[in-house]
C-alpha positions in Angstrom: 0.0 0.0 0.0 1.0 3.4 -1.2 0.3 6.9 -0.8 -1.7 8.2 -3.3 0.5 10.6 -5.5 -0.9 14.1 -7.4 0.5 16.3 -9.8 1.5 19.9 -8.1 2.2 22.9 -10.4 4.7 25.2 -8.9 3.9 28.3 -10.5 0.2 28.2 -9.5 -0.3 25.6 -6.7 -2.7 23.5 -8.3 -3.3 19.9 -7.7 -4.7 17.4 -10.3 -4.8 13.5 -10.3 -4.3 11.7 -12.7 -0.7 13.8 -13.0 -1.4 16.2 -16.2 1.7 16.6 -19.0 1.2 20.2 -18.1 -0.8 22.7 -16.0 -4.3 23.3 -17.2 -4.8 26.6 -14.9 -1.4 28.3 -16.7 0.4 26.9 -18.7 3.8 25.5 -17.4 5.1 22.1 -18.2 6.9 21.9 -14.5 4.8 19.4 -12.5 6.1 18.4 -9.4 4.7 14.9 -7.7 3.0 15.0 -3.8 1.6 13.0 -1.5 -1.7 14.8 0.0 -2.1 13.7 3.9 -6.1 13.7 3.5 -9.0 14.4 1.9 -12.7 15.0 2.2 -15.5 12.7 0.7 -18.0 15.0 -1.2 -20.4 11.7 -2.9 -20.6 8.5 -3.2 -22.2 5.6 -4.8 -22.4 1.8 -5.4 -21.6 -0.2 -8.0 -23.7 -3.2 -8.5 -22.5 -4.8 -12.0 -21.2 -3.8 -14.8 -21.9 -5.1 -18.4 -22.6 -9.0 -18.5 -21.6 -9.0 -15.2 -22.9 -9.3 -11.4 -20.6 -7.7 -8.5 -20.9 -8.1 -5.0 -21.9 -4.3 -3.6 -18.8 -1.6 -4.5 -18.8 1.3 -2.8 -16.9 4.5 -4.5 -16.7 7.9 -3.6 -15.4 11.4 -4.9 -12.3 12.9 -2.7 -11.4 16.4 -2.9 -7.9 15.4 -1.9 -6.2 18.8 0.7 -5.1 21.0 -2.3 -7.8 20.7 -4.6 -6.9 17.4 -6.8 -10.0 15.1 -7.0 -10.3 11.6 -6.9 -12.8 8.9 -7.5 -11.6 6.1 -4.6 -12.8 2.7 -3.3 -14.7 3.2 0.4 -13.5 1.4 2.8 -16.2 -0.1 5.5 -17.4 3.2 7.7 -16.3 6.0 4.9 -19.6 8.2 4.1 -20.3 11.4 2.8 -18.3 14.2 4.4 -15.7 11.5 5.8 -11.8 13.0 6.3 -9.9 10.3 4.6 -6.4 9.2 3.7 -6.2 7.7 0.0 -4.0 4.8 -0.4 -3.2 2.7 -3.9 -3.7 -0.5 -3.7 -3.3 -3.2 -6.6 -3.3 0.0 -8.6 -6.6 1.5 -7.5 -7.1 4.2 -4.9 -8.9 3.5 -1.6 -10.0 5.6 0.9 -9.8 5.3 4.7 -11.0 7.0 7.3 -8.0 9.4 9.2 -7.2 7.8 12.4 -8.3 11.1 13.8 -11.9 10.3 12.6 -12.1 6.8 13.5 -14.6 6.5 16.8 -12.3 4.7 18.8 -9.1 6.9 18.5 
């Protein structure tokens, strides 16, 4: 498990995932890599097959990550609407916990 990692543009601060060529807001071609610590879940939905095909129950969720970059994510168990997660990759697919901060027993 991994960190999830963003694209940061130095000359304007913003953040985008997937990592863009270059900046979209002005211009430059410098994009540096981060590592947001969290993030807060604005929606989410479930997934219950996709074509010619039945899945068990998957829930995803949109993450506005700390500096703007969004992400669609895997929920993990207890992550709802307006959640503060961390988003991990893992087998190539980001997944979002809740912080330790926001768990209920810590």
């Amino acid at each position: 498990m991994t960190s999830i990692v963003v694209g940061k543009c130095p000359s304007c601060g913003a953040e985008r995932f997937p990592i863009p060529l270059w900046c979209d807001i002005c211009g430059s071609y410098r994009i540096d890599e981060v590592s947001p610590p969290s993030g807060l879940v604005t929606e989410t939905t479930i997934v219950r097959h996709i074509p010619g095909h039945v899945l068990p129950p998957l829930r995803l969720g949109t993450v506005r990550l700390a500096g703007g970059a969004v992400v669609v994510a895997r929920l993990e168990a207890g992550v709802g609407e307006g959640s503060r997660v961390e988003v991990d990759v893992e087998a190539g697919a980001p997944i979002a916990r809740l912080r330790p901060s926001s768990r209920a027993d810590g």
